[in-house]
N, C-alpha and C positions, 0 to 999 in steps of 0.2 A: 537137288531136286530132280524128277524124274517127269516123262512124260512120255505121250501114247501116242502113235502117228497111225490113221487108218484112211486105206484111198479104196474108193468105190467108186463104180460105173454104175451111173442110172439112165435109165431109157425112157429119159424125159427132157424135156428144154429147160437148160438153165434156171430162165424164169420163174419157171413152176417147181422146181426145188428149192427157190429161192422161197420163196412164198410158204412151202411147207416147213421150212426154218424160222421163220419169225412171227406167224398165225397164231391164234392159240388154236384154230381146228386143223393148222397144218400138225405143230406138235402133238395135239393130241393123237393125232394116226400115227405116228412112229416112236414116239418116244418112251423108252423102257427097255430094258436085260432082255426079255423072252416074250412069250405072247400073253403076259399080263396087258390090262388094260392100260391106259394114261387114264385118271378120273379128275383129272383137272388142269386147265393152265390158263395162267393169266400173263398175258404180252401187253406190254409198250415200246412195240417196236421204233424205236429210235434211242439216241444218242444219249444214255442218261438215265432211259428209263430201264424198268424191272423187267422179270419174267418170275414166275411160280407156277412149279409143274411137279404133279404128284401122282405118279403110280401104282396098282399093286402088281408084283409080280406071282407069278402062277405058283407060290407056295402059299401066297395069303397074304403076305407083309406089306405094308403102305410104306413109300419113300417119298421123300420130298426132296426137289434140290431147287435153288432162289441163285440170284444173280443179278448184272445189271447190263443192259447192251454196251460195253466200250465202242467200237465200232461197227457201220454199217455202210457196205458199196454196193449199194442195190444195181447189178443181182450176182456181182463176183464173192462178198465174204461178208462174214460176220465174224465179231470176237467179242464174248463176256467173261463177265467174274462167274464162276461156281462155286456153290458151296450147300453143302447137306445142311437141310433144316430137319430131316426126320428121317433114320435110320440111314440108309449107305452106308459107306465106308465110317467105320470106327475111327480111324487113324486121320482121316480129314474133318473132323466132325471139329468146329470151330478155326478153321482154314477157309482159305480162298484162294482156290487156281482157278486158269485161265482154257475156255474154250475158244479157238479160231477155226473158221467150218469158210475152207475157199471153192468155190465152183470154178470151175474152166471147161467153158463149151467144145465138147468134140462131137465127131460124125456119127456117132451112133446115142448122143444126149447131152450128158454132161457127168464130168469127173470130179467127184468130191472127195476133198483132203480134208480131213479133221484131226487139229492136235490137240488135245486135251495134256497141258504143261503145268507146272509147278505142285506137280501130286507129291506128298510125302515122302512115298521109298516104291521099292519094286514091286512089293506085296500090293499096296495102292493100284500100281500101276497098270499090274495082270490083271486085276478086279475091275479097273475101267475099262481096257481094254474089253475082255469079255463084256461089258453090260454096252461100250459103243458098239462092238461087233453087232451083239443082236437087234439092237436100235436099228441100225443101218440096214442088214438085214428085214427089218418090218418097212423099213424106208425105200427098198427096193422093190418089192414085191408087193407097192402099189401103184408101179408105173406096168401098163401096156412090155411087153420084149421089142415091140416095134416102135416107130417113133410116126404119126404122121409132119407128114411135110406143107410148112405152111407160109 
């Protein structure tokens, strides 16, 4: 099995990255490959419950990917199940790996680790990679460079 490790600095307070992780109108501002839109998502945020979030990205294509919250420390981590319900990855299509998205607050916001594990092979792997990159990417470039202090 293979898996994707990606650390970003946001210049925001834990909190509130927290919150754009488990919302359905937090996911929908970041979540997607490039600056395709997110055109849906549905959260239960807690222990148990679902998520459904569906994109298209700027070729045209609508993806869907479902899951379920396994864990939640509000506002250090989250971890669920993934899995493509419409287009993505070929080779995961009927799988289920695992997202854990941990926060740790530093002085300029907070640091997010996201591993995206149990992907098929390499090829999987490049391909999440690039689609978290860009995600995170839209996830960054909705916080302020500055942080105020509060």
């Amino acid at each position: 099995m293979t898996s994707v490790c990606l650390v970003r600095r946001i210049a925001a307070r834990q909190a509130i990255v927290f919150e754009a992780l488990i919302t359905a109108e937090g996911i929908r501002s970041w979540w997607g490959p490039d600056d395709g839109p997110a055109t849906s998502a549905e959260v239960d945020a807690r222990v148990g419950g679902g998520f459904r979030v569906r994109f298209r990205t700027v070729d045209g294509l609508e993806h869907e990917c479902a899951g379920e919250f396994l864990e939640i420390e509000r506002p250090r981590r989250v971890v669920m199940s993934w899995r493509w319900t419409r287009n993505g990855q070929i080779e995961e299509h009927d799988r289920e790996s695992r997202v854990e998205i941990r926060l740790r607050a530093i002085e300029t916001g907070t640091e997010l680790t996201l591993v995206h594990s149990l992907l098929s092979d390499e090829n999987s792997a490049r391909a999440h990679e690039g689609g978290w990159d860009g995600a995170l990417q839209k996830l960054i470039r909705q916080f302020p460079t500055t942080l105020e202090v509060s």
